[in-house]
N, C-alpha and C positions, 0 to 999 in steps of 0.2 A: 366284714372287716377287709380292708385292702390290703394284698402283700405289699411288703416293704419297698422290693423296686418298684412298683407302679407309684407309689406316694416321692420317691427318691427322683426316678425320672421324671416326675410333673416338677418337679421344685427347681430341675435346669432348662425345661421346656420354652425356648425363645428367649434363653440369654447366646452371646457370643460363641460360646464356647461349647455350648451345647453337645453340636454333632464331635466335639473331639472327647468333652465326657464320656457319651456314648461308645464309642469306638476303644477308651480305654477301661470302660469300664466288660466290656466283652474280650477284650483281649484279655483281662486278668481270669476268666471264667473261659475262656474258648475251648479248652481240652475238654473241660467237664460238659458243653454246652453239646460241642460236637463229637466227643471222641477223638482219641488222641491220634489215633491211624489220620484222622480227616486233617486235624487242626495241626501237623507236623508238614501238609502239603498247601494250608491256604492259612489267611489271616483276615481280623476286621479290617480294611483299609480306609473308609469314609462312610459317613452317617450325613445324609441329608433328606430335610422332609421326612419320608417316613423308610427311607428306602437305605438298605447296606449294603454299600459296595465289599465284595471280599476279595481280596487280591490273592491269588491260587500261581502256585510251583510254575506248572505248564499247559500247555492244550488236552493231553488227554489228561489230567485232574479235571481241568475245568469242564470238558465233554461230563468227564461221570460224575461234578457234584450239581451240573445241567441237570442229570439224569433223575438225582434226590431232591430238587428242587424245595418241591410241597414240604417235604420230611422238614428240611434246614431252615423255612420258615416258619414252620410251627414251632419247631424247638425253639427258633432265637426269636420269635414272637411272647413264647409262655417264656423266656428267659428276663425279657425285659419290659414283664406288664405288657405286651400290646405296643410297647415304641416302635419297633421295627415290626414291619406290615409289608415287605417289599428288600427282595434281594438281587443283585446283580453281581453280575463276577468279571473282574479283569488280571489280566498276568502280568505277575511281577517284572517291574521295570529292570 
């Protein structure tokens, strides 16, 4: 049987609006996905393809969530069925 997100993200998979589903549908879940120490210094900021942009506080945030790389994609991977496959990080404007 499939978990729930995996059936829920196939069903916006290649409409419009997609990648901004995705991004709020992780933002409602971020604390829990990452922990709250993490998710009080970065946020989802874009979903495209398969890949999440996280937009993070400053330079040394984003040096040490570099550092857990592996960790944050398997979490936010098993968070949403397999949709996100691919992370990158940029600093809030």
């Amino acid at each position: 049987m499939e978990h729930i997100s995996t059936v829920m993200f196939s069903l916006f998979r290649g409409t419009p609006g997609h990648g901004e589903w995705v991004v709020h549908c992780l933002q409602e879940a971020w604390p829990a996905i990452v922990g709250q120490g993490i998710a009080r210094a970065c946020r989802p900021g874009a979903f495209e393809g398969s890949r999440l942009t996280i937009a993070v506080e400053d330079a040394a945030w984003e040096s040490a969530l570099a550092s857990m790389k592996d960790e944050l994609v398997d979490r936010i991977r098993q968070a949403t069925g397999g949709e996100v496959r691919e992370i990158s990080f940029s600093l809030l404007q």
